[in-house]
N, C-alpha and C positions, 0 to 999 in steps of 0.2 A: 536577631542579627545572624542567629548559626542558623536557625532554621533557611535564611534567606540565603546565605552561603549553601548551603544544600542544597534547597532549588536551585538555582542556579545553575552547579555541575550535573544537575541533572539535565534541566534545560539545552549544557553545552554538549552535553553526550548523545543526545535526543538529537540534535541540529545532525551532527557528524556524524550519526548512524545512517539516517535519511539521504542527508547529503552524499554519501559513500551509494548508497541502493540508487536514488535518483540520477546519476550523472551516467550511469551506465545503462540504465534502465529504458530511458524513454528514448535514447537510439538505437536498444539492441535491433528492431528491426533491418534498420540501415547495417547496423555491425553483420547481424546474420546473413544479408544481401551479399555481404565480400566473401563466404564460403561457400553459399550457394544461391543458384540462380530460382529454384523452386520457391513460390510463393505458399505451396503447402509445407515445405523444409522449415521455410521461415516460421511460419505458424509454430511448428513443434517444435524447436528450439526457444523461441520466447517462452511456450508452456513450462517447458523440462524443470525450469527454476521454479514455477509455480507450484510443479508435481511433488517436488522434494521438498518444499516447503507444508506439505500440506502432511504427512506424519513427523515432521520434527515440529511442529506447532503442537497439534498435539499430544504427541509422547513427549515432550521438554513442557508444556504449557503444565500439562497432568502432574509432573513431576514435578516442580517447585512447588504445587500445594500440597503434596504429599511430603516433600521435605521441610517445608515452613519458610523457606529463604528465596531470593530474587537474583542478589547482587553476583553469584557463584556463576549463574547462567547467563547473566548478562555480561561478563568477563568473558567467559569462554566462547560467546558467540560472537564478539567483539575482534576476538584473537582469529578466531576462523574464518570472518568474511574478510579480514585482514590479508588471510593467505588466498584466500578463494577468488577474492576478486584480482588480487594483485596476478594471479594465473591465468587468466583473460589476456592476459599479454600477450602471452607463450600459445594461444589456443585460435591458430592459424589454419585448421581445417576443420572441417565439420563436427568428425569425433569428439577433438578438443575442445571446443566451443561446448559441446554439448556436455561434456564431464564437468566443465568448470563451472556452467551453470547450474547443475544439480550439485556439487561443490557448497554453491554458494548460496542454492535454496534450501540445504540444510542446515549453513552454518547459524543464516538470517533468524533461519525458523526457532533455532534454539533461545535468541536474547527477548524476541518480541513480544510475545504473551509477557513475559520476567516481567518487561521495562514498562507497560502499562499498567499494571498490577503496583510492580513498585510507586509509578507516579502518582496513582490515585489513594494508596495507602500511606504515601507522606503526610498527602493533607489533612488536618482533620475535618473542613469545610471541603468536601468530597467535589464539589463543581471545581472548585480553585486548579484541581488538576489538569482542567483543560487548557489553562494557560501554557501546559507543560507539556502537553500533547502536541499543542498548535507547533511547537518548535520540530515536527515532522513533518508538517508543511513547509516549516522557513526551509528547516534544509533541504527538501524537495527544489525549492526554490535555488539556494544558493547552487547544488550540484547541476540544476539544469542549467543555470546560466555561467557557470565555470565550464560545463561541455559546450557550448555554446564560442564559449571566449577560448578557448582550448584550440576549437575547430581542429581537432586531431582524434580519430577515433583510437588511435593506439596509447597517446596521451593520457587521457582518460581511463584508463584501467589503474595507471599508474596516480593518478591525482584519488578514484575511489581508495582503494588498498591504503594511502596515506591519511585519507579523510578517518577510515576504523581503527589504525592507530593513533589517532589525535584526540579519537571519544572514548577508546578505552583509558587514555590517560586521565580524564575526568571523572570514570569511573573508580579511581584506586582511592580518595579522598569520602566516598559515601556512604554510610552509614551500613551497616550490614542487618539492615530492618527483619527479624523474627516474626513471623507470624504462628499463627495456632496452625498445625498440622492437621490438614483434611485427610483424613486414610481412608473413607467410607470407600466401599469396592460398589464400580458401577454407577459412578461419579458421572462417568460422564455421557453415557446412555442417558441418566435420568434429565443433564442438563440442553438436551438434543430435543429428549421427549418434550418437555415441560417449555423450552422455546421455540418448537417444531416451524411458527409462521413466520419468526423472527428471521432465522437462519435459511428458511425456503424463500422468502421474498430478498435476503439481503444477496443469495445466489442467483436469484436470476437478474437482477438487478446488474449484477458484475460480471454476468456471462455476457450480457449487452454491451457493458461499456467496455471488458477486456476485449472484446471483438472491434471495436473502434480502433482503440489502441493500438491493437497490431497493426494495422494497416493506415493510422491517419497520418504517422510519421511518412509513409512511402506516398498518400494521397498527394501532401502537402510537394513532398518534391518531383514528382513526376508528373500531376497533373496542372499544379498549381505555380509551379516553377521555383517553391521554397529554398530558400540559402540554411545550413546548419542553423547560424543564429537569428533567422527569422522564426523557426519551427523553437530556440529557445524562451523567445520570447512572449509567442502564443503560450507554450507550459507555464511560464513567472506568471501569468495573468488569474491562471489556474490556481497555485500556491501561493500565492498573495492573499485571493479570496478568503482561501480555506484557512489562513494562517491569522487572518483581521476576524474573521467569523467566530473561529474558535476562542480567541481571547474576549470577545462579546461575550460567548456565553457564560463565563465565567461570573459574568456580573451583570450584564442589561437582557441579555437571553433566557428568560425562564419561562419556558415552554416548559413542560414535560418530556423525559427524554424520549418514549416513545411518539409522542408526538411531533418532533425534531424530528427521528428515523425517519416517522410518513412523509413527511415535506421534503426529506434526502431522499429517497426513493422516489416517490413522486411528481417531482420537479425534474427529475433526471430527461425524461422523455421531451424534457424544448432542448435540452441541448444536443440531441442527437437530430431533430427536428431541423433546429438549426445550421448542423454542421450539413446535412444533407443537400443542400441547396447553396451552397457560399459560391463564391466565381474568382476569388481571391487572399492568397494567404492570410492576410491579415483579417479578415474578415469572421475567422476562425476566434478571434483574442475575447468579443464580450462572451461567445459558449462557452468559451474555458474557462474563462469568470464563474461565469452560472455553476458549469460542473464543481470548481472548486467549493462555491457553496452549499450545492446539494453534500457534496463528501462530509463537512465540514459537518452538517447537521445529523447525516445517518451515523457518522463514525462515532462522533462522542455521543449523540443520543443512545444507540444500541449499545456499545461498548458498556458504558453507565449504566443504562437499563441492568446490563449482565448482571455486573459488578455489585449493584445495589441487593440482588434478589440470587445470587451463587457464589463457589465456590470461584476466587479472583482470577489466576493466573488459568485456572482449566478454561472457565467462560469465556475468557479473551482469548484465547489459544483457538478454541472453536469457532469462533466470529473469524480469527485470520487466516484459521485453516480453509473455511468457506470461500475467502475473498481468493486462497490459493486454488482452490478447486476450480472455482469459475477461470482460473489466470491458465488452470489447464486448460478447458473445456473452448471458452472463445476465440483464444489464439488458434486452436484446429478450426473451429465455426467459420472463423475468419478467412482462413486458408481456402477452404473449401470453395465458401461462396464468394474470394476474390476470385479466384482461381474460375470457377465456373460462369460468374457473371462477368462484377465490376465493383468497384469501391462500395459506390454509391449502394448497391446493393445491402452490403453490410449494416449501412446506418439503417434500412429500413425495418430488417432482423434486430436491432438494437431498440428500436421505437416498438417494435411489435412485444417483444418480449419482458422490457420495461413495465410495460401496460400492465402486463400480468404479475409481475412483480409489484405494481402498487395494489391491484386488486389483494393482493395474498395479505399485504401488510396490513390493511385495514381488520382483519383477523388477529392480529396482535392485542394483546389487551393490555391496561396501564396497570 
């Protein structure tokens, strides 16, 4: 029964972390449109949180297994995007926009690696964790459809900042789980080397789809005629998926988790397939289905793979660092070849690149 009380707040801290990143998330581009009119500005502002997330993952991921503990960094990065986001208020020109993003992609970066490490070390039936996972899908979910129901882009800074103080309240009751201290030097060079196709196919994979990203929110209303909460709604279809799939795997999914990753990576390429060609907003809702479930199956597959065969919180640090790397790299791609072509263009750099992303994984060994 205590164990179930501890899932639990873990679960509700999970929800509210997510939920807090997602509601600001998937309209920054629209946010960034009100500072500037540049389509490549836009680009590099969406990255900026990516950029800064991608050495506090690592250097915080690193450190928690060098310290032995979780819950210290998941506090602190709790506290942070608390203030970080809640600053997004006050970040009415470009500069500011962009300070608070990197703000807030270092705050994020501090709890993340922690709070996956921590979830899969609660359990001692090491898949059960996905349960616990999946609830970063729900709150994906809930935050997109609160900015949705919100329909106020200034509102929304203020409803995230509330959402990371309501998870770090869930986090003051958890257990303050010790692990064995990894101190080995060059930790995480060897964890790089030794999963070199994992880490190469899961980037380029997310230089494709963070390239979508940037631009489908603006596709959706400019070309397609989308309302805020129509473009909410296409995302719930997304974190639905990903949030029913992940609780699957926990108990009717057993694949191998490298095998999972392939089918998340290489499934990815219909859904870009398909967004390329739609003629209307809603038309967009069964891809984002599909994407949800490709996520669903690379995230815990690879993440597990790590976890199962390295050092916890550094492996998963590295996995989110990549996914931030790609979150710099497509948003510019994006900018670029909006800028220089047309939307449409984008999904084709996203299907081309995907490709090669699934060729690399099949290099991955179980």
């Amino acid at each position: 029964m205590q164990k179930l009380h501890v899932t639990n707040l873990l679960r509700s801290a999970t929800f509210f972390q997510h939920a807090g990143v997602s509601i600001v998330f998937v309209f920054m581009p629209i946010i960034a449109k009100g500072v500037t009119d540049s389509i490549l500005e836009i680009g590099l502002i969406v990255a900026s949180f990516s950029f800064a997330q991608i050495l506090s993952e690592i250097y915080f991921g690193r450190h928690s297994d060098k310290k032995g503990t979780r819950l210290k960094f998941i506090r602190i990065g709790f506290i942070g995007c608390a203030a970080a986001f809640g600053l997004h208020y006050f970040a009415d020109d470009i500069t500011l926009l962009f300070l608070a993003r990197i703000g807030a992609g270092i705050a994020s970066g501090i709890m993340i690696p922690a709070m996956i490490a921590y979830a899969y070390e609660l359990n001692v039936e090491r898949k059960k964790a996905a349960t616990i996972i999946s609830f970063h899908a729900l709150g994906w979910l809930a935050g997109i459809a609160a900015a949705g129901f919100a329909n106020d882009l200034k509102l929304i800074f203020l409803i995230s900042a509330a959402s990371f103080v309501i998870g770090l309240m869930f986090t003051i009751k958890l257990p303050n789980i010790s692990q064995e201290k990894e101190l080995e030097p060059g930790t995480t060079k060897k964890i790089i080397v030794k999963n070199k196709f994992l880490f190469l196919s899961l980037l380029l994979r997310h230089i494709g789809a963070a390239a979508v990203w940037t631009i489908l929110p603006l596709m959706l209303i400019e070309k397609l005629g989308a309302e805020l909460y129509q473009i909410s709604i296409i995302y719930v279809a997304n974190t639905l998926t990903a949030f029913i799939l992940m609780n699957l795997m926990a108990s009717r999914i057993n694949f191998s988790n490298i095998t999972k990753f392939k089918i998340g990576i290489g499934c990815t390429v219909f859904v870009f397939v398909g967004l390329s060609v739609i003629t209307d907003w809603w038309m967009a809702m069964p891809f984002m289905a599909l994407v949800g479930a490709t996520w669903a199956f690379l995230f815990i597959g690879g993440n597990f793979h790590l976890m199962e065969n390295n050092p916890r919180s550094t492996s998963t640090g590295i996995f989110s660092s990549t996914l931030s790397i790609s979150m710099v790299i497509g948003p510019v791609i994006a900018g670029i070849i909006a800028f220089t072509f047309d939307y449409v263009v984008v999904m084709y750099f996203a299907i081309a690149i995907i490709v090669c992303a699934f060729v690399v994984s099949l290099k991955v060994k179980i």
